[in-house]
N, C-alpha and C positions, 0 to 999 in steps of 0.2 A: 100272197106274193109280196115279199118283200122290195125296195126299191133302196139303191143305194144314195145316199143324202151328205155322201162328203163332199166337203171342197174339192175344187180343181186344184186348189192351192193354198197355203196353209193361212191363216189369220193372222192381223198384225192390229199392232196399236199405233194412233195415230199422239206421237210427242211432240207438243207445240213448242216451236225452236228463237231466238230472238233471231229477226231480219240483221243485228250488228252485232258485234262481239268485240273485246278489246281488241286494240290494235287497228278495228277497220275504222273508216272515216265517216264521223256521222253521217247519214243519208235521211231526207225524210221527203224522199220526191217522191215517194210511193201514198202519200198524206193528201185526199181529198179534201182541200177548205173552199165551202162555200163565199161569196163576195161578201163583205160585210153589209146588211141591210137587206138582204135578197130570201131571207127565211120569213115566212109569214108569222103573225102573231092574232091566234084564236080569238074569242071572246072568252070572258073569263070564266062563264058558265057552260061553255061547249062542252058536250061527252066525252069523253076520253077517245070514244073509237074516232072522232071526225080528226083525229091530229096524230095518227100514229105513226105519219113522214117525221113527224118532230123528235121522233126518238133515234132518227138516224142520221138526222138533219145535223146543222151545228148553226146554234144563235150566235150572232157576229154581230157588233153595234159600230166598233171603231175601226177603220179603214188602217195601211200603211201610213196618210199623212196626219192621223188622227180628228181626223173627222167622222162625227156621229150621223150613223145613215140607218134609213130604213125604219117600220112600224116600232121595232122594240126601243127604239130611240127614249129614256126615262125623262131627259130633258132635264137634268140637274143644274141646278145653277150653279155658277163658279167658287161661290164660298162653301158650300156642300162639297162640290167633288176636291177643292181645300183639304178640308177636312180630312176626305177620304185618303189621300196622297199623305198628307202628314201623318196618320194611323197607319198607313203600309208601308213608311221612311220609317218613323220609331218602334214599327213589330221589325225590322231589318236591322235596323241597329241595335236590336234588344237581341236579339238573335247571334248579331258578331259576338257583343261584347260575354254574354254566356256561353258560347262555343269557345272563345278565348280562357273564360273562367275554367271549363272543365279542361282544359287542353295544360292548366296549369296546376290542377287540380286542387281546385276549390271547389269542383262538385263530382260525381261520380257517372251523370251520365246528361245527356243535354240533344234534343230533334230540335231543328232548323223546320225553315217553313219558306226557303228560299225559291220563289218564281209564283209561289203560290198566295202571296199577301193578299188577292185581292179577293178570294174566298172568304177569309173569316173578315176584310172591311167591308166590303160593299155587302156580306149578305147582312151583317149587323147593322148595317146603316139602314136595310129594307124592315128589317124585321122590330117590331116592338120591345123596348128597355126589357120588359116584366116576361115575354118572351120565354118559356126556357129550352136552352141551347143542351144536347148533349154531344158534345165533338171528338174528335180526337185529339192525339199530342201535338198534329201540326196547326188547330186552329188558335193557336194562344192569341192572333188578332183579335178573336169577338171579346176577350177583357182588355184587350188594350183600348179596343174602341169603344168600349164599355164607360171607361176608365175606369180601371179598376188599379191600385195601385201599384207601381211597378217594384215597390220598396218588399212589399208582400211577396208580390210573383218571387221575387228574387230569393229573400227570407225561406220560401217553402225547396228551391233548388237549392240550398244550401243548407234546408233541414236544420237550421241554427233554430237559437232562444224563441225567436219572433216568427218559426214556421207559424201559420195560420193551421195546417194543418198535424201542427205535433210530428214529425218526422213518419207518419203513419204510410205514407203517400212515397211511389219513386217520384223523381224532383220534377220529369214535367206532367205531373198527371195533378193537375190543379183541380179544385172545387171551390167554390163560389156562390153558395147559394143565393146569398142578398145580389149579385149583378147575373142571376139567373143560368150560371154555366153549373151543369150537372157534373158528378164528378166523371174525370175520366176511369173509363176500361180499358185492360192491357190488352184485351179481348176484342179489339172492336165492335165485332158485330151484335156483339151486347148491347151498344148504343139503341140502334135501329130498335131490339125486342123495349125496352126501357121506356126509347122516347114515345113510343105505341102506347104504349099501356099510359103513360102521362099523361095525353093528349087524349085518352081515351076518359082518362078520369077527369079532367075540366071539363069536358063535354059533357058528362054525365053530373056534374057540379054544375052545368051552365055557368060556366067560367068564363071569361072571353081571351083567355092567354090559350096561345097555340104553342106545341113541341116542335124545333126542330133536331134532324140528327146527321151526325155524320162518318161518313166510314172509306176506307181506301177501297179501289177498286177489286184489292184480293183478298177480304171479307165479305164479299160476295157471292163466294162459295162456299162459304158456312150456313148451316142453319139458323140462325137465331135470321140471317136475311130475310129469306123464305119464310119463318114465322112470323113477322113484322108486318111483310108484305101482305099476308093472309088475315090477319086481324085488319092492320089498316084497311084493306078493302072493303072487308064484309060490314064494317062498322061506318064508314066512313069516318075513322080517326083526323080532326085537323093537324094534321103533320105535312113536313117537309124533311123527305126523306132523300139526304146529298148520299152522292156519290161524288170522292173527290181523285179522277183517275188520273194519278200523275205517272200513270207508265209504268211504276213499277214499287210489288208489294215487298218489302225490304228488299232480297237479292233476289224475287224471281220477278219477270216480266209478264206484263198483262195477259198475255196469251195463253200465261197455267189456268188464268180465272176463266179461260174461255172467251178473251179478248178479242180473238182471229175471226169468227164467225160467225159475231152481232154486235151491237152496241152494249153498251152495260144498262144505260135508258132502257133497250129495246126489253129489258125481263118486266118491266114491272106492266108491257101489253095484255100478256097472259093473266095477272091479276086486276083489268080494267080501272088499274093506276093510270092518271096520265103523267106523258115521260115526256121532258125537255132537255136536250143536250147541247152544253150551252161553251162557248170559249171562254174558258177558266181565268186567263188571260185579261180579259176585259171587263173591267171595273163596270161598266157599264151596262155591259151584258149579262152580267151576274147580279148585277142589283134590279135590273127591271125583269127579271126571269123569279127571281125568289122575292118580289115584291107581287106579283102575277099569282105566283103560289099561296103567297100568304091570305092575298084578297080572296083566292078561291076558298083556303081554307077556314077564313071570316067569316065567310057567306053559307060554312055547313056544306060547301060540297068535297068535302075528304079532303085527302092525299095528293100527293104531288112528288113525283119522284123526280130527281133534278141530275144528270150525271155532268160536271164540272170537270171539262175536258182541259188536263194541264199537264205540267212537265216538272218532276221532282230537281229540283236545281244541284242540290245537295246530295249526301252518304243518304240512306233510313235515320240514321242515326249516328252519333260522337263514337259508338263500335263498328261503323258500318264502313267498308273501302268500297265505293262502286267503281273505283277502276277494274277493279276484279272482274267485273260484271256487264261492262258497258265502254263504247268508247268515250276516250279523252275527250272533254272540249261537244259533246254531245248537247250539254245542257243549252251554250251559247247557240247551237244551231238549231233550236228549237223555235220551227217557223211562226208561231204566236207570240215572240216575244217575249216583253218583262213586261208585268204589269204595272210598274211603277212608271217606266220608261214610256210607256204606250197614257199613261192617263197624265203625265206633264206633255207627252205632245198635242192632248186633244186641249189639252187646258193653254196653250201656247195659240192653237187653231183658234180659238176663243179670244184674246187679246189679252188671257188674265192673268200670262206667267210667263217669265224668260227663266233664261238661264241661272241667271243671278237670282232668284227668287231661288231655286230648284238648289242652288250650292248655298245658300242664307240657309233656307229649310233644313238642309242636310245638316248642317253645324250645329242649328239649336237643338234637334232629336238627339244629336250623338253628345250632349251637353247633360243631357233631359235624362239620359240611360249614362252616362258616365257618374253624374251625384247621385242620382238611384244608385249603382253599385257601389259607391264607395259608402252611404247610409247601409247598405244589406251586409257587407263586410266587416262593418263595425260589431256587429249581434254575430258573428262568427260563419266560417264555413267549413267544409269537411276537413274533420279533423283537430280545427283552430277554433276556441271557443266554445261556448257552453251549446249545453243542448236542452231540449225539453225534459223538464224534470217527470222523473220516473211515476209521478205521485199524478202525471196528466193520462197513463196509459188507461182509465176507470172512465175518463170522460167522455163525454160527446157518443156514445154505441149505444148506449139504450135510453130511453127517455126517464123510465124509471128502472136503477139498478139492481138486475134479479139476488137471488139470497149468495148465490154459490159465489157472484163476483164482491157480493159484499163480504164475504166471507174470506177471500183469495185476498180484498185489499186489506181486512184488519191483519190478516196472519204477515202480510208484507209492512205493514206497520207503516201504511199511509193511509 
């Protein structure tokens, strides 16, 4: 006897939609933020399953008046979070003055990392020099705070005489290996497979340096995620594995990755990662969260997935219009604020910074990046001035050069 097994009505697909669209007026009162100080902080050896609120939670350190509250409280002293402010002023002013450059066209393509500065300072300020980073184009922070030189960075976005990298490279996908930043992938979530496997092999070197990695929210749903995720676990890989969700992956919004119906923390449950999602925002919060991770991962107990909950201020990119895409004036109404803004008022709540420190600061960074760029100008940019000579294209790919390129470079008669 047969039985009939059709719908009452026909199938449909469910297309995740943005809540705003140009034209309407930022709104983010639909945005649950916990009180700053009010999210518990585990022990550093806890199981993963005893904290799985933490991946839907949000770690908050500094309040509206800038004041540090609550367990995750890192207790930095005021010349350290110094530091920190002045590394997130000069990745910001490094930032204008080459979006200015390529806008004149002195470079061909140039990612801002505006709202998000305190990602690549405070996790570099948590994490060890020898450390190695593998990030994306928007943490160019962790060489700034590295200090790695800004004459270089520039040299390689301008692809001239004195790229570091031989014009091999699009202009922000830097490598670094002496201040331990892996090179970037156009790919992201190549990162994530990469930093695994690094982290896997100091481990198996009894090494003591840990990987971390970083990727936007919408590589996510790529594979190489889910691969990473799976090694990390089964191995217990020491890594720290970011997620840096600023809302939106070039022109689509978090909700294609499946942003609407969990956290981006909440996936790495399923692989007994532990996951902390932390306000991106807060210099403070970011650095006592991936300092948390690092210690776990010191200690031989794995992984630590981190989603760094923040707001893209900026286009994707010097090609990118997000008015297209998003309302005006969005960025400002982005209820976590600037992180620069938010880490001079805690530093102010402290007795250790006015105003006039904060417009002093601001002049010498933009001083600090204005003789940087006119040194990297001088060795050329696109177009103007020399370039790496053809006789470097042989170098730096193999350790020793097989027969067929040795063969390619005499016939090229270098």
């Amino acid at each position: 006897m047969s039985t009939n097994r059709r719908n009452a009505r026909g199938l449909t697909l469910h297309v995740p939609q943005p809540a705003r669209r140009p034209g309407d007026p930022p709104d983010f009162r639909d945005m649950a933020l916990p009180e700053a100080g009010s999210v518990r902080r585990p022990e550093n050896d806890a199981p993963a399953a005893s904290m799985r609120e933490l991946a839907f939670d949000l770690i908050r350190v500094l309040d509206a008046e800038g004041r540090a509250l609550g367990p995750w409280d890192p207790g930095l002293d005021p010349e350290t979070l110094k530091g920190g402010l002045r590394n997130m002023l000069l990745t910001r002013a490094f930032d204008e003055r080459m979006f200015r450059a390529q806008r004149q066209g002195k470079t061909s393509f140039y990612v801002k990392c505006t709202g998000e500065e305190a990602v690549a300072a405070a996790q570099a300020l948590a994490l060890a020099d020898d450390d190695m980073c593998f990030p994306t184009y928007r943490q160019q922070g962790l060489l700034i705070a590295r200090g790695y030189p800004l004459v270089d960075m520039m040299c390689q976005i301008y692809s001239n005489v004195r790229d570091p990298l031989k014009g091999r490279q699009m202009p922000v996908m830097y490598s670094a290996r002496d201040h331990g930043f892996f090179s970037i992938s156009g790919n992201l979530g190549t990162q994530f497979s990469q930093a695994v496997g690094w982290a896997m092999a100091s481990a198996y070197k009894h090494d003591d340096k840990l990987a971390a990695a970083w990727i936007g929210e919408g590589s996510t749903a790529e594979g190489d995620f889910h691969y990473a995720l799976t090694l990390a676990s089964v191995y217990r890989a020491p890594v720290l594995l970011n997620i840096v969700n600023n809302q939106w992956a070039i022109s689509t919004f978090q909700g294609i990755a499946n942003g609407e119906d969990a956290t981006f923390a909440a996936r790495a449950i399923g692989y007994g990662i532990p996951a902390l999602r932390v306000d991106g925002n807060d210099f403070l919060a970011v650095y006592a969260v991936t300092r948390w991770a690092a210690e776990r991962a010191r200690n031989n107990l794995g992984p630590t997935l981190i989603e760094l909950f923040t707001y893209r201020g900026e286009g994707h990119s010097t090609s990118d219009d997000p008015s297209r895409y998003r309302p005006a004036g969005e960025a400002h109404a982005w209820p976590l604020g600037d992180p620069i803004a938010r880490l001079a008022a805690h530093l102010e709540q402290l007795g250790a910074w006015s105003v006039q420190d904060q417009a002093a600061l601001e002049v010498e960074v933009a001083a600090e990046v204005k003789a940087a760029g006119k040194e990297a100008e001088s060795f050329g940019t696109l177009g103007v001035g020399q370039r790496p000579s053809a006789e470097t294209m042989f170098d730096d790919v193999y350790k020793e050069l097989p027969w067929h390129l040795r063969l390619q470079r005499r016939q090229a008669g270098i």
